[in-house]
Backbone atoms as SQL, in Angstrom:
CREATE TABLE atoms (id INTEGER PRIMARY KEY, chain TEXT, resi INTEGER, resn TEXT, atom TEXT, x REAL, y REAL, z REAL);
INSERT INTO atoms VALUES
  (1, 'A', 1, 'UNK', 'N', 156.160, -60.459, -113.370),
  (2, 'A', 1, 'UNK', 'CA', 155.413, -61.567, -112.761),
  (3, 'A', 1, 'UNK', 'C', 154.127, -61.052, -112.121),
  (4, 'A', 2, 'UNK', 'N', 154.125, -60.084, -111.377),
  (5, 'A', 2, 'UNK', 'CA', 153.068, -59.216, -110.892),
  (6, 'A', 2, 'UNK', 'C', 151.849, -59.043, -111.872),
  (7, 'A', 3, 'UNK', 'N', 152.240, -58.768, -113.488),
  (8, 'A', 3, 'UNK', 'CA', 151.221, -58.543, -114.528),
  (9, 'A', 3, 'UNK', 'C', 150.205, -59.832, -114.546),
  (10, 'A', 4, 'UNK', 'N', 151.535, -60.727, -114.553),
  (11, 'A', 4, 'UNK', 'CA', 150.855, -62.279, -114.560),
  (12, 'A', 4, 'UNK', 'C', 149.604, -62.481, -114.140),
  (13, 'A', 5, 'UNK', 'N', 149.444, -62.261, -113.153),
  (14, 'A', 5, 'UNK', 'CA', 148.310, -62.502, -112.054),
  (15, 'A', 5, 'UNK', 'C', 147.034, -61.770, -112.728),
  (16, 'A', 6, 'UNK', 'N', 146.180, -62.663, -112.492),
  (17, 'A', 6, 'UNK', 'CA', 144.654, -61.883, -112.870),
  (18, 'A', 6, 'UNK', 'C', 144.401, -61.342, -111.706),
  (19, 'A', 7, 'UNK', 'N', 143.262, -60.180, -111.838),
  (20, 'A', 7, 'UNK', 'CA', 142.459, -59.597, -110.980),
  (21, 'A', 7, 'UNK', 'C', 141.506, -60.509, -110.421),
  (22, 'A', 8, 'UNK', 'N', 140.797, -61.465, -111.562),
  (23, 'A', 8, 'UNK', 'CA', 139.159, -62.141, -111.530),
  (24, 'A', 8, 'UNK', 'C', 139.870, -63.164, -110.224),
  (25, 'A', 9, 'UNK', 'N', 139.052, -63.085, -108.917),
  (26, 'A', 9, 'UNK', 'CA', 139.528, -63.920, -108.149),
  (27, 'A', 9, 'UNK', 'C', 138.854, -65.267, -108.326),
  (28, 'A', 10, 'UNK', 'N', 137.615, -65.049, -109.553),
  (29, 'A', 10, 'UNK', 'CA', 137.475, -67.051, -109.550),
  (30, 'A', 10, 'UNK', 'C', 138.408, -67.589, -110.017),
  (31, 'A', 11, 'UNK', 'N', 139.266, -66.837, -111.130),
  (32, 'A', 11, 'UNK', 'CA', 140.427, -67.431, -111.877),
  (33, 'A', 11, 'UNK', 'C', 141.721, -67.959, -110.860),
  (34, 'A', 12, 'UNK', 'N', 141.406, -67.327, -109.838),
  (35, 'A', 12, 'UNK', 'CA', 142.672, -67.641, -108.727),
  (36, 'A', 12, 'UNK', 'C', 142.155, -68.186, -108.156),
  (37, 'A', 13, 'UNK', 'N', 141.209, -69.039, -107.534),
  (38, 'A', 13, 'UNK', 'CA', 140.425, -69.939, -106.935),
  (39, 'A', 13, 'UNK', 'C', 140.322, -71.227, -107.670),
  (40, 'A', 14, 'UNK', 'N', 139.972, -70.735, -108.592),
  (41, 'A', 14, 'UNK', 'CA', 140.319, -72.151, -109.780),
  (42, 'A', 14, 'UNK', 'C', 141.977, -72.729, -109.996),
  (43, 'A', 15, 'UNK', 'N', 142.854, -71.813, -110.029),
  (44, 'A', 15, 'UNK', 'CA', 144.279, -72.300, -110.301),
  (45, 'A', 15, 'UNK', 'C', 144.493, -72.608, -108.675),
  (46, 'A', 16, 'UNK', 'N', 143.799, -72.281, -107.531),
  (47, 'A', 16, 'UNK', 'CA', 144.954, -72.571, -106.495),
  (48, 'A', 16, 'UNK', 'C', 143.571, -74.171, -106.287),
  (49, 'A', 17, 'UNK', 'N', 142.376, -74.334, -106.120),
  (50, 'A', 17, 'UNK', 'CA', 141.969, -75.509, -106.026),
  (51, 'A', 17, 'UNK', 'C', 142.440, -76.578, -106.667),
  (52, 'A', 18, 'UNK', 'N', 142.591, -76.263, -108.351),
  (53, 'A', 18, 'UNK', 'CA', 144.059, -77.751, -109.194),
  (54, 'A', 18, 'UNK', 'C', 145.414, -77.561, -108.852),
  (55, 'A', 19, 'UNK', 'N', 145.801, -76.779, -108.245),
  (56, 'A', 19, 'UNK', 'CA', 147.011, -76.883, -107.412),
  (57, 'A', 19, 'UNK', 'C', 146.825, -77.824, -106.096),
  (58, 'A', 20, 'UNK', 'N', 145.951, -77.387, -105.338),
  (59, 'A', 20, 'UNK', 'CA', 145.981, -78.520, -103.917),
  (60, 'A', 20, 'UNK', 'C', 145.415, -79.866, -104.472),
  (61, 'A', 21, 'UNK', 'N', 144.578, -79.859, -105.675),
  (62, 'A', 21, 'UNK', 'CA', 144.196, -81.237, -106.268),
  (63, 'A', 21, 'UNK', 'C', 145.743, -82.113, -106.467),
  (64, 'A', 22, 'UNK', 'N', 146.617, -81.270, -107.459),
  (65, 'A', 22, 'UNK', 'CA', 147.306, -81.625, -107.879),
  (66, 'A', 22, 'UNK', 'C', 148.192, -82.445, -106.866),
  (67, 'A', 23, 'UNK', 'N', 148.743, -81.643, -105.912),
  (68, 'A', 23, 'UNK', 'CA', 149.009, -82.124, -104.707),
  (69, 'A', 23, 'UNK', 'C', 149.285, -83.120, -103.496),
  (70, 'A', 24, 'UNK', 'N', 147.837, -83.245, -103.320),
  (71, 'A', 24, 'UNK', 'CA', 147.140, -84.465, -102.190),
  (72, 'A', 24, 'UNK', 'C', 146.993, -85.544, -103.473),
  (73, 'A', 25, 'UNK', 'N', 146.699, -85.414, -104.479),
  (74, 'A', 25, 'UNK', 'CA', 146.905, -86.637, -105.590),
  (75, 'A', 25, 'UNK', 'C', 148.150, -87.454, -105.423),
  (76, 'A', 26, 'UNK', 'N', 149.351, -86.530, -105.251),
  (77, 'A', 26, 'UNK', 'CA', 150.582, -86.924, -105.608),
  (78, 'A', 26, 'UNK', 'C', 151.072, -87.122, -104.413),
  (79, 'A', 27, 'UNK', 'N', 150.222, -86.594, -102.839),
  (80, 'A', 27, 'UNK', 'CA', 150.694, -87.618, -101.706),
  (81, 'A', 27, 'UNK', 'C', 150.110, -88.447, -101.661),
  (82, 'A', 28, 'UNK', 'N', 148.923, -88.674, -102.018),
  (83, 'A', 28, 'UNK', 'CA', 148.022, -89.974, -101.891),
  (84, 'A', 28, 'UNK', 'C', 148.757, -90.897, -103.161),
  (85, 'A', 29, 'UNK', 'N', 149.199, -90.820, -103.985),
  (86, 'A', 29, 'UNK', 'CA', 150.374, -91.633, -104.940),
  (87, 'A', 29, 'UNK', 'C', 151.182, -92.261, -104.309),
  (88, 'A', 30, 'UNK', 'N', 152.316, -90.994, -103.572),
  (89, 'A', 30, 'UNK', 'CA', 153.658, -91.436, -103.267),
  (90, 'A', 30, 'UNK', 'C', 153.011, -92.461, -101.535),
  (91, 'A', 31, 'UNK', 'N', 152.104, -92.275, -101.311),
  (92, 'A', 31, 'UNK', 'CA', 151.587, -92.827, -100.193),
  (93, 'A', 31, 'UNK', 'C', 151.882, -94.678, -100.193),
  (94, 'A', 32, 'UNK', 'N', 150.616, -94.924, -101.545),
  (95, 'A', 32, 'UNK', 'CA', 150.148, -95.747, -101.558),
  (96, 'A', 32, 'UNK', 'C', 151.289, -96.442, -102.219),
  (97, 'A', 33, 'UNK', 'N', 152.047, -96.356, -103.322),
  (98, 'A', 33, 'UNK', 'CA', 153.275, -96.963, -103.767),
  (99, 'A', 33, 'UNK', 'C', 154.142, -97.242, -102.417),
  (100, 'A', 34, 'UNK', 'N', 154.077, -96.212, -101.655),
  (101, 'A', 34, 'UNK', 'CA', 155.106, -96.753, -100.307),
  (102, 'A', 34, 'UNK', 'C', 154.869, -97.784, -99.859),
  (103, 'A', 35, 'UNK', 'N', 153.209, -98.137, -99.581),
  (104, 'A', 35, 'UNK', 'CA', 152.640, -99.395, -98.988),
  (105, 'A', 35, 'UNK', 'C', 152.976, -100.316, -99.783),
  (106, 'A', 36, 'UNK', 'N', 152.956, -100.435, -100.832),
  (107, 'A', 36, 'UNK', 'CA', 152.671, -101.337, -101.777),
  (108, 'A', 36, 'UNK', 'C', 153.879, -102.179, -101.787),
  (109, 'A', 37, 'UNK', 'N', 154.866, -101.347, -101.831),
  (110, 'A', 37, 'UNK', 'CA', 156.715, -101.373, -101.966),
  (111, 'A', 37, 'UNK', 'C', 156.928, -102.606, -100.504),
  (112, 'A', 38, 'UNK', 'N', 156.076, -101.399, -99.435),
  (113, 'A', 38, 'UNK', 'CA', 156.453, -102.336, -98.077),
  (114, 'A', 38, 'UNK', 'C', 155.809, -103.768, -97.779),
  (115, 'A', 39, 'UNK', 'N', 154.485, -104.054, -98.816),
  (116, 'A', 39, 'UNK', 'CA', 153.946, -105.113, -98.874),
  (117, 'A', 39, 'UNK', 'C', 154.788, -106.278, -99.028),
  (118, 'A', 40, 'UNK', 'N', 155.192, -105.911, -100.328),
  (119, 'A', 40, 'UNK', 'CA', 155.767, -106.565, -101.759),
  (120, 'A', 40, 'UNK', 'C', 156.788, -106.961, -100.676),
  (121, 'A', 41, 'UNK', 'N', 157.678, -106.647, -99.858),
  (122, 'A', 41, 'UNK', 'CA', 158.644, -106.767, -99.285),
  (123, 'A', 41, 'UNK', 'C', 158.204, -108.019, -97.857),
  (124, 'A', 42, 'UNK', 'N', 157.014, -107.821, -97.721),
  (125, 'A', 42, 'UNK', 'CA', 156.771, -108.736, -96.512),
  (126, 'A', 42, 'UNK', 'C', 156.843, -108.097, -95.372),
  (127, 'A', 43, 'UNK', 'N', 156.712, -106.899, -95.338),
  (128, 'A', 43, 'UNK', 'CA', 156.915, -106.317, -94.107),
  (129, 'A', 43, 'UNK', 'C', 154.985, -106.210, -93.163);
């Protein structure tokens, strides 16, 4: 796993920035479906 890893640190700057993209996408998702859910409900 160690090999795995590149040296080039833009390459690791690039995979960890679409990682936190990936992320805050998918709380800002599970966020907004929550509202939506609690709308739908009348709350």
């Amino acid at each position: 796993m160690v090999t795995f890893i590149p040296d080039d640190p833009v390459i690791i700057a690039i995979v960890l920035i679409l990682l936190s993209l990936i992320f805050f996408s998918y709380l800002l998702l599970r966020r907004t479906i929550l509202e939506f859910r609690d709308g739908m409900e009348g709350r």
